[in-house]
PAVOKE-786861 format. One line per field, with one value per residue (C-alpha): residue number from 1; x, y, z. Coordinates in Angstrom, 3 decimals, m for minus. Example, Ala and Ser with C-alpha at 12.3 -4.5 7.8 and 13.67 -1.06 7.14 Angstrom:
BEGIN
k = 1 | 2
u = 12.300 | 13.670
v = m4.500 | m1.060
w = 7.800 | 7.140
END
This chain:
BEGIN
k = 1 | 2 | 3 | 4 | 5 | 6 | 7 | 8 | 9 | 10 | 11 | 12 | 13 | 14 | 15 | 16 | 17 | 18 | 19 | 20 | 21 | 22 | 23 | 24 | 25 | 26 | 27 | 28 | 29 | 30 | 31 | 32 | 33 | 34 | 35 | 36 | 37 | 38 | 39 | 40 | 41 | 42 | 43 | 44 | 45 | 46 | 47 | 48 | 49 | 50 | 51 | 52 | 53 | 54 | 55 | 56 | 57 | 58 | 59 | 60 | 61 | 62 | 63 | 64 | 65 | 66 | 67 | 68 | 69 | 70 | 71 | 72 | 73 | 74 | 75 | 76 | 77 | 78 | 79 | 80 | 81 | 82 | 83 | 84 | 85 | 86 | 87 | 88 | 89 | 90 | 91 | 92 | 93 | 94 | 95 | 96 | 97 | 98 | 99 | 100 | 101 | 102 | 103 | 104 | 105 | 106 | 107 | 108 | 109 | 110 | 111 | 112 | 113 | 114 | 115 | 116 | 117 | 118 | 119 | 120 | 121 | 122 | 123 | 124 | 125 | 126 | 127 | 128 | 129 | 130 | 131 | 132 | 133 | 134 | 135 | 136 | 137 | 138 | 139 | 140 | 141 | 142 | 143 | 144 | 145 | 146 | 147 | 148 | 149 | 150 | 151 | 152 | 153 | 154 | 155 | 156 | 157 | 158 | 159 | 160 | 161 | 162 | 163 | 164 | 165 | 166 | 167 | 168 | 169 | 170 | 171 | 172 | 173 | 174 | 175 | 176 | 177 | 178 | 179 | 180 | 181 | 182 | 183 | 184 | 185 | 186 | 187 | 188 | 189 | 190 | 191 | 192 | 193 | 194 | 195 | 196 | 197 | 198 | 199 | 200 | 201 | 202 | 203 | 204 | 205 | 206 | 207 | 208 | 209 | 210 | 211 | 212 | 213 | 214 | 215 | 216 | 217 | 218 | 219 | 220 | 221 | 222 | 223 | 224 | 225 | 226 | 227 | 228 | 229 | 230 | 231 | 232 | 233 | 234 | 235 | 236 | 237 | 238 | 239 | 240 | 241 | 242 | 243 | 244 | 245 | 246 | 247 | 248 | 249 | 250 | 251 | 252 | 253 | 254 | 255 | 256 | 257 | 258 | 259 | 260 | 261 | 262 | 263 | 264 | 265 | 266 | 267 | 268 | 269 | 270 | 271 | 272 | 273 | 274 | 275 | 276 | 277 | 278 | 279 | 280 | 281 | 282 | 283 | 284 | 285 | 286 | 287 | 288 | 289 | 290 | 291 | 292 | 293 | 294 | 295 | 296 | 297 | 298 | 299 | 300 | 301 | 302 | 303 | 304 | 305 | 306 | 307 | 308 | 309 | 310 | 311 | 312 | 313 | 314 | 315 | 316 | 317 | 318 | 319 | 320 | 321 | 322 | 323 | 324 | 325 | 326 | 327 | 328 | 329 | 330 | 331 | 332 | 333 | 334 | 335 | 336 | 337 | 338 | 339 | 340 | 341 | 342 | 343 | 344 | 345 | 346 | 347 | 348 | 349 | 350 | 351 | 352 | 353 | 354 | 355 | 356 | 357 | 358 | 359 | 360 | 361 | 362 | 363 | 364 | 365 | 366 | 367 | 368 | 369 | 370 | 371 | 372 | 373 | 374 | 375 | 376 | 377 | 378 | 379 | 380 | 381 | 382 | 383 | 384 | 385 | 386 | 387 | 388 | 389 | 390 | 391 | 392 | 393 | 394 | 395 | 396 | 397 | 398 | 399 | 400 | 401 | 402 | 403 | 404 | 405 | 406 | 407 | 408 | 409 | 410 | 411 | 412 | 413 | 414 | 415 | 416 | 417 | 418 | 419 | 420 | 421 | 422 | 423 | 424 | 425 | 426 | 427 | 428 | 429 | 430 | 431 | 432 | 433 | 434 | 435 | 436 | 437 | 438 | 439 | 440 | 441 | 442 | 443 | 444 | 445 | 446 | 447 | 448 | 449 | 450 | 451 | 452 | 453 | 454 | 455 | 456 | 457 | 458 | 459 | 460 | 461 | 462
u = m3.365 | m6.539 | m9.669 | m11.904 | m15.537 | m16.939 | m19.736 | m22.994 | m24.825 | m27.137 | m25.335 | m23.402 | m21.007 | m17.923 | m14.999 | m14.672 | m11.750 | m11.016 | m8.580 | m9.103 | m7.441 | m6.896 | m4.781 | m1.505 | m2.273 | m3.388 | m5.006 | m6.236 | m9.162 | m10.937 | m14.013 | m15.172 | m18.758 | m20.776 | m23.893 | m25.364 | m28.823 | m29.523 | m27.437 | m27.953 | m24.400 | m21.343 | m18.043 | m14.390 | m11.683 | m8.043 | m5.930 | m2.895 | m0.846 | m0.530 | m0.236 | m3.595 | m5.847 | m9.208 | m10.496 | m13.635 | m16.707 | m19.163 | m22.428 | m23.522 | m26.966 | m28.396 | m31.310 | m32.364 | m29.204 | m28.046 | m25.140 | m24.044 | m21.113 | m20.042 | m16.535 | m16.605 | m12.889 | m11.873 | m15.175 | m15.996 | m17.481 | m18.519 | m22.055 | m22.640 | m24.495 | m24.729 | m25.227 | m26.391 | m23.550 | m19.629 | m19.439 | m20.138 | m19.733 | m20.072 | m18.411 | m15.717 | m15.940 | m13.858 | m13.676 | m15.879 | m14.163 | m15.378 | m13.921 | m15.614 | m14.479 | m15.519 | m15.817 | m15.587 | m15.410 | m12.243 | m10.733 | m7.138 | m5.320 | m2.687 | m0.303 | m0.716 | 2.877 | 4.651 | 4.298 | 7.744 | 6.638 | 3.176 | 3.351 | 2.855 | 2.588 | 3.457 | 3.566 | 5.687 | 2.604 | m0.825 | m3.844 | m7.918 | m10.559 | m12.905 | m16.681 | m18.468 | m21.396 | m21.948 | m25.328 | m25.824 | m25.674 | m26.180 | m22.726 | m21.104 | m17.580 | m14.930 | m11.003 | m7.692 | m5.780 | m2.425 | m1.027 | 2.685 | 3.071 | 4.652 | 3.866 | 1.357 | m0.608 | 0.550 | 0.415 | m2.007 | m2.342 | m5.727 | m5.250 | m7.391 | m7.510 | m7.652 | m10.478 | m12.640 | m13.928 | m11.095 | m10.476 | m8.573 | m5.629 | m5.972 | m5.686 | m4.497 | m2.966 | m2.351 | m0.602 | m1.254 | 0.155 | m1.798 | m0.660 | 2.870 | 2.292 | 0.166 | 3.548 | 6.022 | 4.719 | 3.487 | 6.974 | 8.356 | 6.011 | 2.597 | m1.048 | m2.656 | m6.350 | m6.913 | m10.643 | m12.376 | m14.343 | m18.190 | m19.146 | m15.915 | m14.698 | m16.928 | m18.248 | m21.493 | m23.131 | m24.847 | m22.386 | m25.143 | m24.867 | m22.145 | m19.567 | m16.111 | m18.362 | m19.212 | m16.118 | m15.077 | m17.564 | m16.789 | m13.543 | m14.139 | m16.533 | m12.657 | m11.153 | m13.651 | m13.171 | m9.677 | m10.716 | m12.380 | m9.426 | m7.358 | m4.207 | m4.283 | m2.453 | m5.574 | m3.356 | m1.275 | m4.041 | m3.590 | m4.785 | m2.455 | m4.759 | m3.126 | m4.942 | m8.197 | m7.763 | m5.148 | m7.990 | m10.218 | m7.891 | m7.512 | m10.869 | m11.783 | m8.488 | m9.485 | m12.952 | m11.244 | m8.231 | m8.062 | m6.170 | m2.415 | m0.951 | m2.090 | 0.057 | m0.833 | 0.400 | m0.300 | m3.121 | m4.682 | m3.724 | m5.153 | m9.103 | m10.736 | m10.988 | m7.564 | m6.506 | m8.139 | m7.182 | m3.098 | m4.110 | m5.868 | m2.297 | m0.611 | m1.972 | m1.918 | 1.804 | 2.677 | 0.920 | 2.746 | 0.237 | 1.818 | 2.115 | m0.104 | m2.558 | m2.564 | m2.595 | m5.487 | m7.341 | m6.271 | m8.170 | m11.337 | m11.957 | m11.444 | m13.663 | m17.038 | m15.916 | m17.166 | m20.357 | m20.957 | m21.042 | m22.824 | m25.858 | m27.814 | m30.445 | m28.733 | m29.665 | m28.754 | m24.400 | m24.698 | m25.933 | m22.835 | m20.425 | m21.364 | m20.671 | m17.523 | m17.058 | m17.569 | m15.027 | m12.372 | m12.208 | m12.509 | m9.240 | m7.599 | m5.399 | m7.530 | m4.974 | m4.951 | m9.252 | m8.349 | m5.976 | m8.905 | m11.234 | m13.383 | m13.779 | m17.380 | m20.752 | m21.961 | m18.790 | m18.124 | m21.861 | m21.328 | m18.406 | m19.573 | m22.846 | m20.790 | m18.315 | m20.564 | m22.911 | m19.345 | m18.697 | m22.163 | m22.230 | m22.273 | m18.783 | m17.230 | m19.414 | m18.130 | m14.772 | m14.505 | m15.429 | m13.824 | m10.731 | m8.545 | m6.823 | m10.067 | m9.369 | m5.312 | m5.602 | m7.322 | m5.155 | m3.504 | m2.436 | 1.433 | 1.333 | 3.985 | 2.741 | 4.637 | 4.057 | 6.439 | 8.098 | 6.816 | 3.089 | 0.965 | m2.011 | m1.391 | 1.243 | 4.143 | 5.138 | 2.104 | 0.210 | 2.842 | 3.270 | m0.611 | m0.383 | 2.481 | 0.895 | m1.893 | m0.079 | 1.944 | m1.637 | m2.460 | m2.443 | m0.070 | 3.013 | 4.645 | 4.962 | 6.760 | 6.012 | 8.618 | 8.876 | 10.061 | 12.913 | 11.523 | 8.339 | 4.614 | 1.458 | 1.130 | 4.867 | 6.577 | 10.122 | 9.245 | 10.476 | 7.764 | 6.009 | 2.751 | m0.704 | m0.318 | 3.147 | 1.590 | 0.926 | 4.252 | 6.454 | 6.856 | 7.948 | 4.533 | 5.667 | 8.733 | 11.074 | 12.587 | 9.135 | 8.244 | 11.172 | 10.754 | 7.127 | 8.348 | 11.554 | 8.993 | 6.441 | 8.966 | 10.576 | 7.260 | 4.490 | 6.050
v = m25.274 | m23.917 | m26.643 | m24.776 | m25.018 | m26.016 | m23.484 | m25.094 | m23.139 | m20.460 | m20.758 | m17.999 | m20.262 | m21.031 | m18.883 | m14.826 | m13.521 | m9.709 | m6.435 | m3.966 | m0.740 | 1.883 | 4.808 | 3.389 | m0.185 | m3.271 | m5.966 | m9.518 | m10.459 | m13.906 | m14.672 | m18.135 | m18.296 | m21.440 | m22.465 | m24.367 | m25.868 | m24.027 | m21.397 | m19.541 | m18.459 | m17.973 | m17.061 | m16.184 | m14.604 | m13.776 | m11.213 | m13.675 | m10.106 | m9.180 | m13.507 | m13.633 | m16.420 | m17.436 | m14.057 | m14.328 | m12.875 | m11.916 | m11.925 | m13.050 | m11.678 | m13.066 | m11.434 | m12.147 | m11.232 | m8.620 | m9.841 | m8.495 | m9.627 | m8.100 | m8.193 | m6.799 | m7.760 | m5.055 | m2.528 | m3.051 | m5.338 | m5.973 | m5.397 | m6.233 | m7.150 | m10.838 | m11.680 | m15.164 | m16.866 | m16.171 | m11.784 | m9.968 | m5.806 | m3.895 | m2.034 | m3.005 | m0.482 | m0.250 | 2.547 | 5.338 | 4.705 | 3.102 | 1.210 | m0.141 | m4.245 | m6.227 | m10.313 | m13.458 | m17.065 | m18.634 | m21.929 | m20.810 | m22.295 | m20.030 | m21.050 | m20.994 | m18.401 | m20.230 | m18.730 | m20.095 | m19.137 | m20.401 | m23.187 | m26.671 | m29.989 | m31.636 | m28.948 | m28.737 | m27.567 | m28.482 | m27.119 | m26.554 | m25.642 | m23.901 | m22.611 | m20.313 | m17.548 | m13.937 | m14.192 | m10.816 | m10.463 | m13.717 | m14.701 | m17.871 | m17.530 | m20.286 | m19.963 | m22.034 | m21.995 | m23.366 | m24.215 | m25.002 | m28.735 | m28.771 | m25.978 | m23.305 | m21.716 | m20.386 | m16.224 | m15.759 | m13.659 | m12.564 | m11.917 | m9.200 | m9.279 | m6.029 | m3.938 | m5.856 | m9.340 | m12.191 | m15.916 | m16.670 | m17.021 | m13.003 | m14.712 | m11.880 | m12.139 | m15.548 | m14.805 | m16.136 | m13.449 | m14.662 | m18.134 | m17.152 | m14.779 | m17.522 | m20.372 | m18.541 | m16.968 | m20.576 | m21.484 | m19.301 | m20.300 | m18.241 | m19.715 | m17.904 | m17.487 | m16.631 | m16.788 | m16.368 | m12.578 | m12.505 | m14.700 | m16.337 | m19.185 | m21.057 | m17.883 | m16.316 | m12.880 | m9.661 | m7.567 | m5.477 | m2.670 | m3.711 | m1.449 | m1.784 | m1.815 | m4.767 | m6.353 | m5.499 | m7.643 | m10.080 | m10.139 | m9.645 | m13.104 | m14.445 | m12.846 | m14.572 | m17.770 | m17.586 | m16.335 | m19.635 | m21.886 | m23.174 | m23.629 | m19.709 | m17.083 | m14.677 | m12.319 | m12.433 | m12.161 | m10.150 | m8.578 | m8.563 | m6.109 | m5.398 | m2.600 | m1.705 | m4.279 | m2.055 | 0.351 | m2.905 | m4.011 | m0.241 | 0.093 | m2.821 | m2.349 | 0.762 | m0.655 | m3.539 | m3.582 | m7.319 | m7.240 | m7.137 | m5.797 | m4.943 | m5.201 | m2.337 | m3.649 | m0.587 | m0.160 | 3.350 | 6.650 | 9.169 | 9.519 | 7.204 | 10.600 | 12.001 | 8.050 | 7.621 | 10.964 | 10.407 | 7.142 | 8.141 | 10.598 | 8.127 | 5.356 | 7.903 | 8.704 | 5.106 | 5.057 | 7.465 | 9.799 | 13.420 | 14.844 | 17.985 | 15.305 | 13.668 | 16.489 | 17.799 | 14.018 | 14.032 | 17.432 | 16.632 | 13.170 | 14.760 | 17.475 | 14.550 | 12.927 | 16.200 | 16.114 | 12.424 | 13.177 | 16.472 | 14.468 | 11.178 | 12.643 | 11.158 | 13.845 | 16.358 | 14.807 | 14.974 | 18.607 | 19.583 | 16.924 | 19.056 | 22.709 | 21.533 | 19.861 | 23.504 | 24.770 | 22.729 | 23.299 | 27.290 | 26.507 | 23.906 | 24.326 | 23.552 | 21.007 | 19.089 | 19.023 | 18.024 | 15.181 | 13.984 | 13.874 | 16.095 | 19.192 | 17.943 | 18.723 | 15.294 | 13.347 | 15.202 | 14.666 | 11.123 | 10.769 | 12.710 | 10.358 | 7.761 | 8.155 | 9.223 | 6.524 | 4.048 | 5.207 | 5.591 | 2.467 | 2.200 | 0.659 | 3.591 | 6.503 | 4.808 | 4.792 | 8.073 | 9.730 | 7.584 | 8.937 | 6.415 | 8.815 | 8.926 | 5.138 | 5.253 | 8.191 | 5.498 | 2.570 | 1.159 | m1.715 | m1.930 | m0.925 | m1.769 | 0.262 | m1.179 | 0.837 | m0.243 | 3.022 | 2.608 | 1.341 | 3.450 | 2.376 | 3.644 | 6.452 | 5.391 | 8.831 | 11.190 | 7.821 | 6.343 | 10.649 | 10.032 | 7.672 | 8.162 | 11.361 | 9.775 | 7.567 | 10.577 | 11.197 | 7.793 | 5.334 | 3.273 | 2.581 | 0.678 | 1.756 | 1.472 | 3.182 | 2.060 | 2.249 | m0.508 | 0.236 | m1.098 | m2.779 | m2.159 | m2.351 | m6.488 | m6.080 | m7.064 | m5.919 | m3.968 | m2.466 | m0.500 | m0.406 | m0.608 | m2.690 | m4.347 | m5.889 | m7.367 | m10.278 | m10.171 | m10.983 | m14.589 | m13.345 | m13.546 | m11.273 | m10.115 | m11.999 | m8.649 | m7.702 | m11.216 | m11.054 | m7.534 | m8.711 | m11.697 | m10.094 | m7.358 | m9.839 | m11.909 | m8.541 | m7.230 | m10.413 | m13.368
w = m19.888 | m19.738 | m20.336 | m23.119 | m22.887 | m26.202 | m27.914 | m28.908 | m32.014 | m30.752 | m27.522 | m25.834 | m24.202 | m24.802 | m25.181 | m26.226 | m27.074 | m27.961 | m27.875 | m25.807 | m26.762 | m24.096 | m25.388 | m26.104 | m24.643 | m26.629 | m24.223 | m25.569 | m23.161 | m23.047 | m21.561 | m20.626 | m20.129 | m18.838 | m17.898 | m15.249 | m14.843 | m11.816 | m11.329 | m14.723 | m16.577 | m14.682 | m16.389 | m15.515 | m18.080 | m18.815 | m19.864 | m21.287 | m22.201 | m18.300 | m17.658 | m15.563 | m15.976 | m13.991 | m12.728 | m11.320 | m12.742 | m10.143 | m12.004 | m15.861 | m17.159 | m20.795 | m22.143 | m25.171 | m27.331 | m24.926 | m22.511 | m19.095 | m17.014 | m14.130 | m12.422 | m9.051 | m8.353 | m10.601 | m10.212 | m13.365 | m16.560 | m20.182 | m21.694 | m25.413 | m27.937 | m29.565 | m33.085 | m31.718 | m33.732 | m33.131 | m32.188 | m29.687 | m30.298 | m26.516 | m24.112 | m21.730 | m18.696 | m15.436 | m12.526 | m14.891 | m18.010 | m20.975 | m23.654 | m27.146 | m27.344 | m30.021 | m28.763 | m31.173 | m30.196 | m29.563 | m29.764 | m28.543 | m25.747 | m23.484 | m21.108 | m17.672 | m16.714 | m13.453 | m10.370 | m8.500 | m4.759 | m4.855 | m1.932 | m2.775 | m0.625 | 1.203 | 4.282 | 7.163 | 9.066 | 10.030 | 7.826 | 8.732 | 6.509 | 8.823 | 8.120 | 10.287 | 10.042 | 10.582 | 11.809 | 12.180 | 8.052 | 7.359 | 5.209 | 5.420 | 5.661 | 4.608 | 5.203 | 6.013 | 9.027 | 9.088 | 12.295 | 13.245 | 14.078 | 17.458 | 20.088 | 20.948 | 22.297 | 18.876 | 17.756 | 15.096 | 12.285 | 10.109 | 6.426 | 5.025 | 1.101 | m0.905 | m2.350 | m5.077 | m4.126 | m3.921 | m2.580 | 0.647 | m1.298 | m3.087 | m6.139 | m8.809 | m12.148 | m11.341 | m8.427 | m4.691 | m2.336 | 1.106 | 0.451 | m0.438 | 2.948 | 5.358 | 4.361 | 5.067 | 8.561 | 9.546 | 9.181 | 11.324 | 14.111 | 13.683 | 12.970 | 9.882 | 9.105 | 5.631 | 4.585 | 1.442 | 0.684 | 0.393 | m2.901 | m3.561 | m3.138 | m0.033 | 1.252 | 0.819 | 1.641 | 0.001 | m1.754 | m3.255 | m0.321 | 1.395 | 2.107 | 4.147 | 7.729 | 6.562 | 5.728 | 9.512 | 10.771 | 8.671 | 9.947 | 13.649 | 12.807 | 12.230 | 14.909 | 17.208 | 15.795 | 16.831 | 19.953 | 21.054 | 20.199 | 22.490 | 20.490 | 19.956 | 22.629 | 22.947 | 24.026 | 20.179 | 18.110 | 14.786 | 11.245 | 8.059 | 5.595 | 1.941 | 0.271 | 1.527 | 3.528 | 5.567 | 6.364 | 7.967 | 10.320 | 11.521 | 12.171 | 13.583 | 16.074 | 16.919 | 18.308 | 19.670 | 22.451 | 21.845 | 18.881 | 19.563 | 16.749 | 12.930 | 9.657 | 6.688 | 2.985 | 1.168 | 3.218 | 3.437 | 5.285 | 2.884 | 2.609 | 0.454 | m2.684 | m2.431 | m2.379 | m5.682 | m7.327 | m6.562 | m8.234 | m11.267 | m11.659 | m11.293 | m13.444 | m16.114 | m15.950 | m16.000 | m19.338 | m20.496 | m20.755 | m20.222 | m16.982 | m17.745 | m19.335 | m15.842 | m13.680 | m15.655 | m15.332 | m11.767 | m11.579 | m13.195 | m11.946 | m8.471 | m8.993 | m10.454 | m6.990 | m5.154 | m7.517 | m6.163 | m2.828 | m3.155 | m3.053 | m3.471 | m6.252 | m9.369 | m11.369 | m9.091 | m9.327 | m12.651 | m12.805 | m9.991 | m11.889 | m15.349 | m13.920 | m11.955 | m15.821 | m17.238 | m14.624 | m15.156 | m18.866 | m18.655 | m16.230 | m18.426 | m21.663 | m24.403 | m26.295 | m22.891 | m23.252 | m26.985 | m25.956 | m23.457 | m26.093 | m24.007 | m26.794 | m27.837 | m25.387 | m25.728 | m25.269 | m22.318 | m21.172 | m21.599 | m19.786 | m16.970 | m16.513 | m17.250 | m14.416 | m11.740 | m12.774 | m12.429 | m9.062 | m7.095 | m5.398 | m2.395 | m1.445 | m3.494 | m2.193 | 1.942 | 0.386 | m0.842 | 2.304 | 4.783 | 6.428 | 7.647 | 10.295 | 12.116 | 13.200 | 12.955 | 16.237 | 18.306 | 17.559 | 20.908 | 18.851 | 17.776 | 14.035 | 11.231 | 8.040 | 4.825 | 1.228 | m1.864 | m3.528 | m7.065 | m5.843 | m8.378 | m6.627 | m3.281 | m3.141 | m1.023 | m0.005 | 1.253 | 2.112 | 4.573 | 5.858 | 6.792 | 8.693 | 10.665 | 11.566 | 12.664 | 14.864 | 16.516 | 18.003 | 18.792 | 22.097 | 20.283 | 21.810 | 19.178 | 15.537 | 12.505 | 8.752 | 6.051 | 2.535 | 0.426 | m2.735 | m5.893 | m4.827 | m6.402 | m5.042 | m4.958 | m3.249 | m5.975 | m7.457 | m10.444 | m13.302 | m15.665 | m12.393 | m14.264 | m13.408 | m16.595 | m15.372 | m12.130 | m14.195 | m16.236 | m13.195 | m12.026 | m8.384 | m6.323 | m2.761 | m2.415 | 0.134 | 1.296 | 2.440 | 4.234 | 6.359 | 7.416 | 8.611 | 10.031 | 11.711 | 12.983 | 14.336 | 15.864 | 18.152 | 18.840 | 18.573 | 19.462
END
């Protein structure tokens, strides 16, 4: 169960509970917000309906009665309003799209779901908690390394989380995936560094401009941590990325002919806009929304991504984001505009400021123009490049053709693209397929997948 923090009058915090409706979907939120002497507020929340519990919130502002909370795990937030008693009315708004929420204080309790493959003591292997610096940006960075007992030098392996800032254990939905991933490798023989992102967990670091070059020297910090042990074979030294996290190992391999081999969950071939566009089409179809509805969303959103980059004057996106606006409704069925809710000036306005104003950080703006084929060509590394068929967040298909045709024209000697039956984005047998059902499904990583890495590894690693 989850401990509830008790509201004091004319205090914000406690517990907010609320519905979030988004089209055709109905999603209770609750946020717990506390506050600490010298910290200020801090607050995590759940969404019980997709059975994920403890999310992190990166950042709680109170100002007077106006209330902030950031969430950078899923690029987004809430901002509201307080009635200094038991509401809250404001806006819930992730990836450019907004979404009124209405908040009142909760007493409820939920149930934690069970998550069957998350590891528990005692362990057949040896554990570290290790601390180290980047100097040269001055983060802290904490992690676990679990060792086999007998043996070694042992192989190693670097877990890379996904986009959005998580623990060392890519905590999501209530899921542990890196832990499920880290025991079961450690098992079979391999050391495992898994280490917690910028402002979570024990690490610490400015997120406020920091964009994926950053995360790869975070994780070359880890790779030369490993480098110094002495239980470690220097010469099997490698990166596991999921996600975005795909696209770090890449380019930090393709600087460094140390690393033996890298491992791409769903990580990236496409560039970082066409990425995002299959995704928005994708998202929407698994909505339900109708396919000319999501071809047309793909279009548009596509289009404001071109305005973003057209410049760095603010005002000069938004003039490019409104005429390639103007241009994609003169080429667009007006029932489909209609359905969008896109038929009025000032709506549209407002959602084109809102989603260029959404997406120009700068993480996003690297991301967007970043082409991961650029550092899969230079890879002399032996690559194994995993995508799950019904992954809505990174398209198996043209994604996994990306990079295998990046790695035609590569050093590499050694690589492998496959794509997974049945398997989502978190690697996961599916069946909606959808983001909400991430949280729905008790299986954490699917065992099919584990013993294709571990079966690869062992031919080609160990």
């Amino acid at each position: 169960m989850i401990s509830l923090l008790i509201a004091n009058a004319q205090s914000i915090t406690g517990s907010w509970k609320g519905i979030l409706q988004a089209g055709s979907t109905h999603l209770t939120l609750v946020f717990h917000i506390d506050k600490e002497a010298s910290n200020g507020y801090q607050a995590h929340f759940d969404s019980p309906d997709q059975h994920a519990f403890g999310i992190p919130c990166s950042g709680v502002r109170v100002t007077g009665d106006s209330l902030e909370i950031l969430i950078q795990a899923i690029h987004g937030g809430y901002r509201g309003k307080w009635d200094r008693d038991n509401n809250i009315e404001g806006i819930y708004f992730q990836s450019g799209q907004e979404f009124p929420l209405a908040l009142a204080r909760s007493q409820d309790t939920v149930m934690i779901p069970l998550r069957p493959q998350t590891p528990k003591p005692p362990f057949p292997y040896k554990t570290e908690e290790l601390e180290y610096n980047n100097p040269a940006k001055g983060v802290h960075l904490a992690g676990t390394l679990t060792l086999p007992n007998a043996g070694g030098p042992f192989p190693a392996a670097i877990l890379i989380t996904g986009s959005g800032q998580q623990d060392r254990d890519e905590t999501l939905f209530g899921h542990k995936p890196f832990a499920v991933i880290a025991d079961y490798l450690t098992r079979r023989g391999y050391a495992v560094l898994r280490v917690d992102d910028r402002q979570m967990g024990k690490s610490t670091g400015d997120l406020s401009r920091a964009t994926t070059l950053d995360f790869v020297e975070d994780v070359e910090t880890s790779f030369r941590q490993l480098q110094q042990r002495k239980d470690i074979n220097q010469k099997k030294i490698g990166l596991i990325g999921h996600s975005e996290g795909g696209l770090i190992a890449a380019m930090l391999a393709s600087e460094n002919s140390d690393i033996d081999y890298i491992v791409l969950l769903a990580g990236p071939g496409l560039k970082g806009a066409d990425l995002l566009a299959g995704q928005t089409e994708a998202y929407d179809l698994s909505l339900g929304a109708q396919a000319g509805v999501a071809k047309a969303d793909k279009e548009l959103k596509s289009a404001l991504m071109g305005a973003l980059l057209s410049s760095a004057d603010s005002s000069i996106q938004f003039d490019h984001g409104w005429q390639s606006f103007l241009s994609w409704k003169k080429n667009t069925p007006s029932e489909i505009v209609e359905v969008m809710g896109l038929n009025n000036e000032a709506d549209a306005k407002g959602f084109v400021h809102s989603y260029l104003h959404a997406l120009n950080k700068p993480w996003m703006i690297y991301f967007l123009q970043t082409d991961p084929a650029e550092y899969l060509g230079k890879l002399k590394s032996k690559v194994l490049a995993l995508n799950g068929s019904r992954d809505i967040q990174v398209i198996a298909d043209p994604n996994l053709s990306a990079i295998e045709s990046a790695l035609k024209k590569s050093p590499s000697k050694s690589y492998q693209t496959q794509k997974i039956p049945d398997l989502n984005h978190l690697f996961q047998h599916c069946k909606t397929c959808t983001v909400a059902e991430y949280g729905e499904l008790e299986e954490t990583f699917s065992p099919q997948a584990l013993q294709l890495i571990g079966d690869w590894l062992d031919k080609n690693v160990k």
